[in-house]
C-alpha positions in Angstrom: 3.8 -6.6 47.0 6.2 -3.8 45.0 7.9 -5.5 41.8 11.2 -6.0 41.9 13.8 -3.2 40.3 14.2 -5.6 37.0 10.3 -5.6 36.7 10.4 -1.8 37.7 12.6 -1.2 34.6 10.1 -2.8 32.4 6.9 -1.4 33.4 9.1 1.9 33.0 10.5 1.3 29.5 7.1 -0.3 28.1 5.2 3.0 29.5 7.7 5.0 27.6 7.1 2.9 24.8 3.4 3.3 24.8 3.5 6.5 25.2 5.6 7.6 22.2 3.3 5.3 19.9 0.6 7.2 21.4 2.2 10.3 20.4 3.3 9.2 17.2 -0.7 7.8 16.6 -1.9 11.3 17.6 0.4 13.3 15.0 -0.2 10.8 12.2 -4.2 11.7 13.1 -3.3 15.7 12.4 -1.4 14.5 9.5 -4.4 12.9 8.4 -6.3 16.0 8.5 -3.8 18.1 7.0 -3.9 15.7 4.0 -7.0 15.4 3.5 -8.5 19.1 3.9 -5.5 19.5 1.5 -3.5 22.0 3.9 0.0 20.5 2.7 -1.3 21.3 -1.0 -1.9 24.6 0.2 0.7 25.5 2.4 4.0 23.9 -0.1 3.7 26.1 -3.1 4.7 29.5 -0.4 4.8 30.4 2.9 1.4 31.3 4.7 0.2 33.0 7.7 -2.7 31.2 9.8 -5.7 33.6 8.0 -4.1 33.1 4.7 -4.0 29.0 4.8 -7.6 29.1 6.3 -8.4 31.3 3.1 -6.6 28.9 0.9 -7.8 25.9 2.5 -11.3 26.2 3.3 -11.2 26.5 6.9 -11.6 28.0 9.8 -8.9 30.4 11.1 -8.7 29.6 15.0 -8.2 25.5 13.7 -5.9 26.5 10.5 -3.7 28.6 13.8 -4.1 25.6 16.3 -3.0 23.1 13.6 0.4 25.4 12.0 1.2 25.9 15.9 1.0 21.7 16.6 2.7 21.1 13.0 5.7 23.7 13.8 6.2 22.0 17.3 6.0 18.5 15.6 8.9 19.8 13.3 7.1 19.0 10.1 6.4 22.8 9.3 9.2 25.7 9.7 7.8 28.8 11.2 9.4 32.2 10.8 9.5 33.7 14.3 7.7 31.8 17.4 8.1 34.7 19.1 5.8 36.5 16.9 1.9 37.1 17.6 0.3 34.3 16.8 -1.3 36.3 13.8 2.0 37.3 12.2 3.8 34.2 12.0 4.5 32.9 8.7 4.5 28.9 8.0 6.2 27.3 5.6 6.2 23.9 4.5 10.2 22.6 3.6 10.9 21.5 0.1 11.2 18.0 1.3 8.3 17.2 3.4 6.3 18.9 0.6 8.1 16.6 -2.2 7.1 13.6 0.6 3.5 15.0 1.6 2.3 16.3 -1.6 4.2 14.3 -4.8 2.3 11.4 -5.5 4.9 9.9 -7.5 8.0 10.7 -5.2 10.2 7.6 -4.3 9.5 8.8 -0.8 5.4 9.7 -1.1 4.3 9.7 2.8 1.2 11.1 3.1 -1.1 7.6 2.4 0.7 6.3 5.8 -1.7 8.5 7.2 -4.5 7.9 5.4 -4.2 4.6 5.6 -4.4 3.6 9.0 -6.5 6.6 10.6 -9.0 7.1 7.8 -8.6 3.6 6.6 -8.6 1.2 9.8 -9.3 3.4 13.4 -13.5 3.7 11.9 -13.4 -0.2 11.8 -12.2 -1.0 14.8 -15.7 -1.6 16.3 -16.1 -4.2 13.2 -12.9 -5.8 14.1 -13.6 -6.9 17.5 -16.7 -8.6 16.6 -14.3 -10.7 13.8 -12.2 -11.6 16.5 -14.9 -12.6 18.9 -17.0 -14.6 16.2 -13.6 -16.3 14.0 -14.9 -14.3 10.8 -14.1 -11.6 8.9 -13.8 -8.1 7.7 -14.8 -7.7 4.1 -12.0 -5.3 1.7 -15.4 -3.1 0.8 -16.0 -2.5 4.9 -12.5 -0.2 5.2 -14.4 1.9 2.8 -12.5 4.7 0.2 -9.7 5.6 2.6 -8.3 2.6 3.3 -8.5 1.9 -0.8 -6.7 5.4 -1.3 -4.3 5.1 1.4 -3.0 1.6 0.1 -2.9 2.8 -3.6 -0.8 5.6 -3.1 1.7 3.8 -1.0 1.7 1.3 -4.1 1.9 3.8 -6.6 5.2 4.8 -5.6 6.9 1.5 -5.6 5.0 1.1 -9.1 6.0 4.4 -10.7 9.7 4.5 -9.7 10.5 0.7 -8.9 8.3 -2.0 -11.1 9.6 -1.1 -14.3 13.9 -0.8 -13.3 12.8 -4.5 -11.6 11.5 -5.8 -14.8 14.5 -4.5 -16.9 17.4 -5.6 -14.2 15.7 -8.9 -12.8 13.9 -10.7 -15.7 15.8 -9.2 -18.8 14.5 -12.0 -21.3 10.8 -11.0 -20.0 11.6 -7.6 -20.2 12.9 -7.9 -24.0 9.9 -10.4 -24.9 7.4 -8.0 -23.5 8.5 -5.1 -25.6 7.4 -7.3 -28.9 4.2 -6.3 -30.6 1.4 -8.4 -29.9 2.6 -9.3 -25.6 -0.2 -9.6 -23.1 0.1 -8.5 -19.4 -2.9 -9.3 -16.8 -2.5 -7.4 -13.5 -4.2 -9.4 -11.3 -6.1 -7.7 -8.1 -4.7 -4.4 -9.9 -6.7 -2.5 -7.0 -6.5 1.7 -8.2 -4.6 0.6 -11.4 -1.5 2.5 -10.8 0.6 -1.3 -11.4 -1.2 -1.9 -14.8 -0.3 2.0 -15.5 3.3 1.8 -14.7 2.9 -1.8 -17.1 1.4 0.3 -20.0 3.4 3.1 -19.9 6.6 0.6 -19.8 5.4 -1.8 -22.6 3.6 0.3 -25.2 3.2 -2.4 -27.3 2.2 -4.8 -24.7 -2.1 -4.7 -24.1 -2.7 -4.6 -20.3 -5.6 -5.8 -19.0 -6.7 -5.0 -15.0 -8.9 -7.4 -12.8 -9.9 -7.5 -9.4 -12.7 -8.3 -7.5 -13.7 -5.0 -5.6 -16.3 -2.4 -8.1 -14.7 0.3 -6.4 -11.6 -0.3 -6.9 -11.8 -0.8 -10.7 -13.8 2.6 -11.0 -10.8 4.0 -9.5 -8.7 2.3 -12.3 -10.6 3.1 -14.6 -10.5 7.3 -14.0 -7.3 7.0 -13.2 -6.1 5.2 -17.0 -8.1 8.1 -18.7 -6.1 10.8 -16.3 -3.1 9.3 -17.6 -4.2 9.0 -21.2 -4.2 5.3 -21.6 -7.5 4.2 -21.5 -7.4 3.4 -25.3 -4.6 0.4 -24.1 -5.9 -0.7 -20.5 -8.6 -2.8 -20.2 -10.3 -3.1 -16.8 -12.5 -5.8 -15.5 -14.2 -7.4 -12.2 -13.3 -10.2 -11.8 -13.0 -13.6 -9.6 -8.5 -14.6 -10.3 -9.7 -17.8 -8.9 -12.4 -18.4 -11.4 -12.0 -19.5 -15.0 -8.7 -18.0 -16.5 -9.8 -15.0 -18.9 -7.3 -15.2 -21.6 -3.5 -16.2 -22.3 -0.8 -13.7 -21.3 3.1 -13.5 -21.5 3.2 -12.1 -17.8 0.7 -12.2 -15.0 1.4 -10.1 -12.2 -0.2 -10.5 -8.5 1.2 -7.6 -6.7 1.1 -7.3 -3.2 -2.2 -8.8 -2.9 -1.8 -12.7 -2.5 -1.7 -12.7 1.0 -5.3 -11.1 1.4 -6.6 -13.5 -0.9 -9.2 -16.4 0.7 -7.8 -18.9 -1.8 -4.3 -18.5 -2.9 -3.4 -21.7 -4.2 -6.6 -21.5 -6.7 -5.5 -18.0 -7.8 -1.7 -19.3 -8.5 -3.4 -22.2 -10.1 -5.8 -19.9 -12.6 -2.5 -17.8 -13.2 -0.7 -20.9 -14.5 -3.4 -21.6 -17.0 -3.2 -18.3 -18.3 0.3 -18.5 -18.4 0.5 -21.7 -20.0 0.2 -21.0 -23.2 2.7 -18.6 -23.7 5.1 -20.4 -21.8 4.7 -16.8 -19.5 5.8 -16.1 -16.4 4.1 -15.3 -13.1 5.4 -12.1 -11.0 4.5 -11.7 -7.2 5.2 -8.7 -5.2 4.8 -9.6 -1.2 5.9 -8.4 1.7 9.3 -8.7 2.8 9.0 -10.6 5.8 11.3 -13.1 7.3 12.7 -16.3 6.4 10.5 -17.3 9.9 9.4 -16.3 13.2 11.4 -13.9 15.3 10.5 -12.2 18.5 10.9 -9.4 19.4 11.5 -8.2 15.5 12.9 -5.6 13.6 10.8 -2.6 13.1 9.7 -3.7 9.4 8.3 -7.2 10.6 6.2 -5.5 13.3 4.6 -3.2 10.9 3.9 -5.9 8.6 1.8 -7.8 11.8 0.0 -5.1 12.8 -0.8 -4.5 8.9 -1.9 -7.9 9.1 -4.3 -8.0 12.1 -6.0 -5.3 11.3 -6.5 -5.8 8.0 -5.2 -8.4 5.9 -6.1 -11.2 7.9 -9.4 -10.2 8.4 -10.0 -9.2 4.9 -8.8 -13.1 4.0 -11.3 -14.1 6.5 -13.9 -12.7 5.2 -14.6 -15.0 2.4 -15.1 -18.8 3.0 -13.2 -21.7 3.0 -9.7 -19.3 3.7 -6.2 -20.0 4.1 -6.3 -16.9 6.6 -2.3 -16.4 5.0 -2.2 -12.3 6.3 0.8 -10.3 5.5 3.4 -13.3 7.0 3.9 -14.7 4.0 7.1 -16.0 4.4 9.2 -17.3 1.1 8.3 -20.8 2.3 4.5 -20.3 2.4 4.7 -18.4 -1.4 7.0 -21.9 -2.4 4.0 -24.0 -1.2 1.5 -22.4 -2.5 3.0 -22.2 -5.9 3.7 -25.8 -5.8 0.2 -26.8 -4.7 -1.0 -25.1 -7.9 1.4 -26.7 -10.2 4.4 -24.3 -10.7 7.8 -26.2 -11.4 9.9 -22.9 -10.2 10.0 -20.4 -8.0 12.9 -17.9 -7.9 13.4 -14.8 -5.4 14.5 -11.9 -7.7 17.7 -10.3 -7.0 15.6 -7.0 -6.2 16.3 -4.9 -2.6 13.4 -3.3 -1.2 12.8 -2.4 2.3 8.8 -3.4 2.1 8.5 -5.9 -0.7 9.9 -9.6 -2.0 9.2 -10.6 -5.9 9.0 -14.2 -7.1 9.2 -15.7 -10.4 7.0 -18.2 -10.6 7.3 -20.3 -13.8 4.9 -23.5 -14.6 
């Protein structure tokens, strides 16, 4: 039995759907490679032929051809003349998708949301389905380097041209408090470091100290505060946010990391005693998600659920007891979290951002 014409139109509409986000998973796989073999560092400082981006690169010639030819008809390279031989045509790579492919510290840095997901998730997939099938989990250390990389640099954007400008605009009398002599900043789950580096480099004054949980990840910090000359004023530490407090601080951040965590409330509650004190304040940074479920959603909720099933919930999962939050952490959740751990306030800061929500949270 045929479907009718309304069912017709969907099976239609939904293969053209598929088939776009298979096309738009296949590019982000070549924009994978050309980040990683570095053939966008290559190719933005001047135009290339084929042999000469092989020679610059590292490659072979036939793939550095093959891979100019799919980037040109993707429209993410210009190429001179496609009616040239395939050996004469000259690439080159526009100002703007260089700024967005090869500037780390652009406002509109791109090229992690490739590494991310293909380098980061696709080689855990296999890992993923046995979670599902068995209720557990997928540890952070499991998605391995790229994943790591791929989520720092998309961080270290909103970090470097966002985190201070919220500070100043949305918590003034923190902001003026912090600039004293003698302040204290913990960055809590501070992953590559690039939060408690935009937090030094703010508050000279202030000492910064970095925790989180994952070796790797503090390495990371760690090379990265001695690239940036600050290693004298960050301190970096493993370290368990839900275990005994380490010190008293004037601000503790959590940024963007709450929602992987197994045991939130414990975390918030650690945070307050290290708050205490000081009469600090706590700052989250979490996803921007809705006030509550919506289906289908806008474009920015469904990226935040597939973030989630492949990876934060099953990072959260992978410890035991877990509150399994994942990346739908609505305001509501954050509020009763916050009051489970003994928090008397929680305010949404005034702060528009396509990806993220910050909270005060104040005991």
């Amino acid at each position: 039995m045929s479907p009718g014409p309304a069912a017709e139109a969907q099976a239609k509409s939904l293969s053209l759907r598929l088939f776009m986000a298979c096309l738009g998973s296949a590019e982000l796989m070549t924009a994978y490679l050309g980040v990683q073999l570095g053939l966008y560092d290559a190719l933005a400082p001047a135009p290339a032929t084929a042999q000469r981006l092989a020679e610059l690169a590292g490659i072979a010639p036939r793939y550095a051809r093959e891979w100019l030819e799919q980037q040109a008809a993707a429209g993410i390279v210009e190429v001179d003349d496609p009616h040239r031989e395939p050996e004469e045509r000259v690439y080159r790579l526009p100002p703007g998708h260089a700024d967005a492919l090869t500037n780390p510290d652009s406002p509109h840095y791109v090229a992690p949301m490739a590494v991310f997901p293909v380098g980061g998730i696709a080689g855990v997939l296999p890992e993923l389905m046995k979670a599902y099938q068995a209720g557990t989990g997928v540890p952070y250390s499991t998605y391995g380097a790229s994943l790591r990389g791929g989520q720092g640099g998309l961080n270290r954007s909103v970090f470097v041209n966002e985190l201070g400008g919220w500070l100043r605009s949305a918590l003034p009398d923190l902001h003026l408090r912090l600039r004293a002599p003698e302040s204290r900043i913990a960055d809590i789950a501070c992953g590559s470091g690039w939060s408690s580096i935009t937090l030094a480099r703010t508050y000279p004054r202030a000492r910064v100290d970095g925790f989180d949980l994952d070796d790797a990840s503090i390495a990371d910090a760690r090379d990265n505060a001695a690239e940036a000359g600050l290693s004298d004023r960050l301190r970096f530490a493993v370290h368990d946010a839900a275990a005994t407090p380490p010190g008293d601080y004037d601000l503790v951040c959590v940024l963007d990391a709450l929602h992987d965590m197994a045991r939130p409330v414990e975390v918030l509650a650690s945070c307050r005693e290290m708050v205490a004190a000081r009469a600090g304040t706590v700052l989250l940074m979490e996803p921007r998600v809705g006030e509550e479920f919506t289906a289908p959603a806008r474009e920015v909720e469904r990226f935040m659920y597939a973030v989630s099933l492949l990876h934060c919930l099953p990072a959260g999962l992978s410890e035991q007891p877990s509150a399994a939050t994942g990346a739908m952490i609505r305001p509501s959740v954050v509020r009763r979290y916050a009051a489970e751990a003994g928090f008397a306030n929680v305010t949404v800061l005034p702060v528009e951002h396509t990806f993220h929500r910050l909270y005060r949270l104040t005991p």
